[in-house]
LODO-512020 format. One record per residue (C-alpha): x, y, z. Coordinates in steps of 0.25 Angstrom, whole numbers, plus 5000, padded with zeros to 4 digits. Layout:
BEGIN
XYZ...
//
This chain:
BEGIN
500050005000500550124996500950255008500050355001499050265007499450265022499650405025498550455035497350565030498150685036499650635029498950625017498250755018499550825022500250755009499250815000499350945007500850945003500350904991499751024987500551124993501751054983500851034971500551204972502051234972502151124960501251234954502051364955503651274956503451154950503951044959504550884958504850814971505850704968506150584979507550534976507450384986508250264986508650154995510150185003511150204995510450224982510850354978509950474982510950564985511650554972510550544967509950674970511550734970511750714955510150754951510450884958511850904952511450874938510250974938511051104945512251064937511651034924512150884923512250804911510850764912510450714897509250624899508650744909507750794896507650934902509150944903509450904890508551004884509251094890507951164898508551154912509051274916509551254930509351174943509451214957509151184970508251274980507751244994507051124995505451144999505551065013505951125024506150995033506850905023508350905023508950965009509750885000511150895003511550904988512651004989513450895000513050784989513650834981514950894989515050714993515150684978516050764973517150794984518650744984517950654994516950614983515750504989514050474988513350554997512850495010511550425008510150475011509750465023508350555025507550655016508050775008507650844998508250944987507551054978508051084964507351174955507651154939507351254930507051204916506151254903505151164901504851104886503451104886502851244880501751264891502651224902503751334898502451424900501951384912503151314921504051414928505151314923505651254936505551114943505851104957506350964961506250924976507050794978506750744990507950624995507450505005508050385008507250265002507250195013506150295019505450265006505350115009504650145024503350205016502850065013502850055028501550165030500750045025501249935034501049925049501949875057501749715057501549725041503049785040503749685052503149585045503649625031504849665038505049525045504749455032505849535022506849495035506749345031507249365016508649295015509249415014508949485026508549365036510049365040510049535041508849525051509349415059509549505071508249575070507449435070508349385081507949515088506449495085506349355090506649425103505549515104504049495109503149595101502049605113503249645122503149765129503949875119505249905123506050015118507349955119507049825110506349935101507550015100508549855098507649815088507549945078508949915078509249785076508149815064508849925058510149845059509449745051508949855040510349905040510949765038509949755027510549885019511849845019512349825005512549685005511049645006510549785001509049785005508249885003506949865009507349915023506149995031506050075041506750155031507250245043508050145050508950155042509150305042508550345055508850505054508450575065507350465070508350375076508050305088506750355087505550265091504950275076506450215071506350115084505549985078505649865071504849735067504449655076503949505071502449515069501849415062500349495059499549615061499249645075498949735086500249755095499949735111500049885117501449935121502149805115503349805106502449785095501549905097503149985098503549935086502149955079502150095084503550125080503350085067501950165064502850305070503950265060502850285049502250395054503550455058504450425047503650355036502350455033503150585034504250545024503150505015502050615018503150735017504350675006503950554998502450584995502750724988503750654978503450674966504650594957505450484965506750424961507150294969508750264969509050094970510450054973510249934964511749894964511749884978510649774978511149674966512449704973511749624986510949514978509549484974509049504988509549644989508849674974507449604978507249684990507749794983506549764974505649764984506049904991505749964976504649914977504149964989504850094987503850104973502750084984502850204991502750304980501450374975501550364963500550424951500750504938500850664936499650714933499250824925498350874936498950824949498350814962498950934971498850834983499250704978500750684975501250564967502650524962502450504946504050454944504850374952506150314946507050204951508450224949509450114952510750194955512150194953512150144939513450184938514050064944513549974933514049994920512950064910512649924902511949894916511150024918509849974912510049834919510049894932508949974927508249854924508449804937507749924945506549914938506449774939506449784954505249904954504549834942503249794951503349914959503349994948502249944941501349964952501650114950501550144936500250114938500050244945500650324932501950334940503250324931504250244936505550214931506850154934508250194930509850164933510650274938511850344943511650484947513050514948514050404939515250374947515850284937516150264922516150154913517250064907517549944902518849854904519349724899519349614909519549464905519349494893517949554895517549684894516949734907516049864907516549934920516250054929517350144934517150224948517750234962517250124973516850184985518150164994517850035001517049974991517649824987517349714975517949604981519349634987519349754981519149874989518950024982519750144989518650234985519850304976520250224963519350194951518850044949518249994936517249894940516349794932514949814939514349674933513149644924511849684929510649564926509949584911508649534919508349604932507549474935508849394937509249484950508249404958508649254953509149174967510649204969510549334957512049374953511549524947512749544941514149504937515149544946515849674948517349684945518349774951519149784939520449844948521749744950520849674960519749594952518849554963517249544958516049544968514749564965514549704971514449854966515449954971515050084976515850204967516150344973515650484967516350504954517350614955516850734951518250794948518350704936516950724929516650814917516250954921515051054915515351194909515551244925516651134928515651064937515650904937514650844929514050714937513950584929512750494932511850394924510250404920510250514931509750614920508650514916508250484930507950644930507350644917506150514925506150604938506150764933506250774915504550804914504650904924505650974918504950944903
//
């Protein structure tokens, strides 16, 4: 069921009151409110990073059609509209990337948000008459694993132990949730409640949702989202649950453990959960959602179907509906959402569109349920900033299409550990043809990665690359650096080109 749904009479009369105050200043300053989501490590900062930098500075945008037809003037950014959300650090971004020192910014951690206001002359005759020529763009930064706690608003609290105590039992995590089972086995639920064993077991649960984010299992379906990135509700009481075994519905005797847990749980949604979607996610108007595929065919078949089913539930959570002609000034609905597997650039081009092809089979059945609304939804592959290049060598007589980057220092294949400082060609492996193959028994989704340095040790693994160096890229007219990237200028053109038509 989807969260539109759950909200109460007065949350949903307070969302079409902020409605309406946005769709009047939509009149006079026409207005897009972008969510840029993903799960950890996926690339929303870049992300966000390179789009900003590329529209200010002109970037070689070729597929943005506005650009190459030359009718943006300029991009800049203003004060963003909300008060009570923290802005963007774009600027510090930035700085991180392209220092002597040069790394990817630290991950996302709570909302922001960001305005950028393009000027551009429309090519529509009518348009040219009656637009004042502008487009603000509000991009509004969460973590997707606050995206993945709005299924919750339709769950009560034995539904979501019991889901949760059923995912626990799949191969892959049985071993992970050991101790939290152990702990459970423990407890009696009609127990009076007890802070102290409150307190021991949101932590042994969180250990387990941390164990379960470490890249070699890379799971993603991982609520309560906040766990995980408390802020400043840690230690609170609606960040001090966890489930309990409960086997059906059911009335908890008063004062019980069971009636704490319960109770904690409901002030988590109303706390943290209905807020973030009354206020943030249900003005959206275009949403883009980063998936660090590499990352999950790097930890196996497992990783990749629950990957699957995370997009899945993520696809739930939107409202999504086609742009109307007349549009409702109190309803809101999010009319494109694209999927973009990211750092493409690790994979030699020849493997783009089979990575590609593996995103959209794993939101194929979520996505078809939107489309029905008149939603477009696409998928794509991308690097928003490229930190490598392509070449080809000669190894055993074959010839091997490699990448070229710096590894993160402390990054290994095999023996072989990276320094962060030298240049390694590296053979990233053959992605599948068929995405079905991915979920065979005992899948190999590619053949393995070479270190092609003096050490020639293969494992099937990815390696992270730092920043390119921006000392050594080709400049504009004004001597600033000019940031390379792949299909970022066609993910803008999904997201932003018919409002800038």
């Amino acid at each position: 069921m989807a969260p539109q749904r759950l909200l109460s009479l007065t949350d949903e009369a307070r969302l079409a009151l902020d409605n309406l105050v946005d769709f009047a200043g939509d009149i006079v300053d026409p207005t897009l409110r972008l969510g840029v989501t993903g799960l950890s490590r996926s690339g929303k900062t870049v992300f966000i990073t390179a789009l900003v930098y590329n529209l200010v500075h002109g970037g070689r945008l070729p597929l943005l059609t506005a650009q190459t037809e030359g009718r943006i003037a300029g991009a800049q950014l203003r004060p963003q509209p909300d008060m009570d959300v923290p802005r963007f650090p774009y600027e510090e971004r930035v700085n991180a990337m392209s220092g002597t020192d040069r790394h990817w910014p630290s991950s996302t951690n709570q909302i922001s948000e960001l305005r950028l206001v393009l000027e551009f002359r429309s090519n529509r005759f009518l348009s040219r008459r009656l637009s004042p020529g502008t487009l603000t763009l509000d991009i509004v930064d969460y973590p997707g694993e606050w995206l993945l706690d709005l299924p919750l608003l339709g769950k009560s609290y034995e539904t979501w132990c019991r889901e949760t105590m059923a995912l626990s039992q799949t191969p892959i995590r049985a071993k992970l949730a050991a101790r939290w089972k152990d702990f459970l086995a423990t407890l009696d639920n009609a127990a009076p409640a007890d802070e102290t064993i409150a307190r021991e077991g949101a932590d042994i649960f969180t250990d387990y949702l941390r164990a379960s984010r470490d890249d070699k299992v890379a799971l993603s379906t991982l609520p309560p989202g906040r766990f995980l990135m408390p802020g400043d509700l840690a230690g609170s009481p609606a960040l001090t649950f966890f489930p309990l075994a409960i086997d059906a519905e059911g009335t908890p005797p008063k004062d019980s453990l069971w009636a704490m847990m319960r109770d904690r749980y409901e002030a988590y949604k109303a706390v943290v959960v209905k807020p973030f979607f009354r206020d943030h996610f249900a003005r959206l108007d275009r949403q883009i959602v980063l998936v660090d595929m590499l990352t999950a065919l790097n930890a196996g078949p497992n990783a990749v179907r629950d990957l699957e089913r995370a997009l899945s539930d993520i696809l739930t959570c939107f409202r999504p509906g086609a742009r109307s002609w007349f549009p409702s000034p109190f309803a809101r609905r999010i009319d494109r959402i694209l999927f973009a597997a990211t750092k493409a650039d690790h994979l030699h081009h020849a493997s783009h569109d089979r990575l590609e092809s593996i995103l959209a089979r794993l939101v194929h059945d979520a996505r078809d349920r939107a489309s029905f609304s008149g939603a477009r939804i696409d998928v794509t592959a991308l690097a928003a900033i490229r930190a490598t290049r392509e070449d080809s060598v000669s190894r055993n007589g074959e010839s091997l299409d490699v990448v070229v980057g710096t590894p993160e220092k402390g990054e290994k294949i095999g023996k072989s550990k990276f320094d962060g400082k030298r240049e390694f060609a590296l053979f990233p492996g053959d992605l599948p043809e068929k995405p079905e193959s991915l979920f065979e028994p005992n899948a190999s989704p590619y053949r393995a990665l070479e270190s092609l340095s003096d050490e020639n040790d293969a494992e099937l693994r990815f390696v992270r690359f730092r920043p390119p160096d921006f000392s050594a890229l080709a400049t504009d007219s004004t001597g600033r650096p000019i940031l390379p990237h792949i299909r970022l200028d066609s993910a803008l053109e999904f997201l932003i080109g018919d409002r800038l038509a």
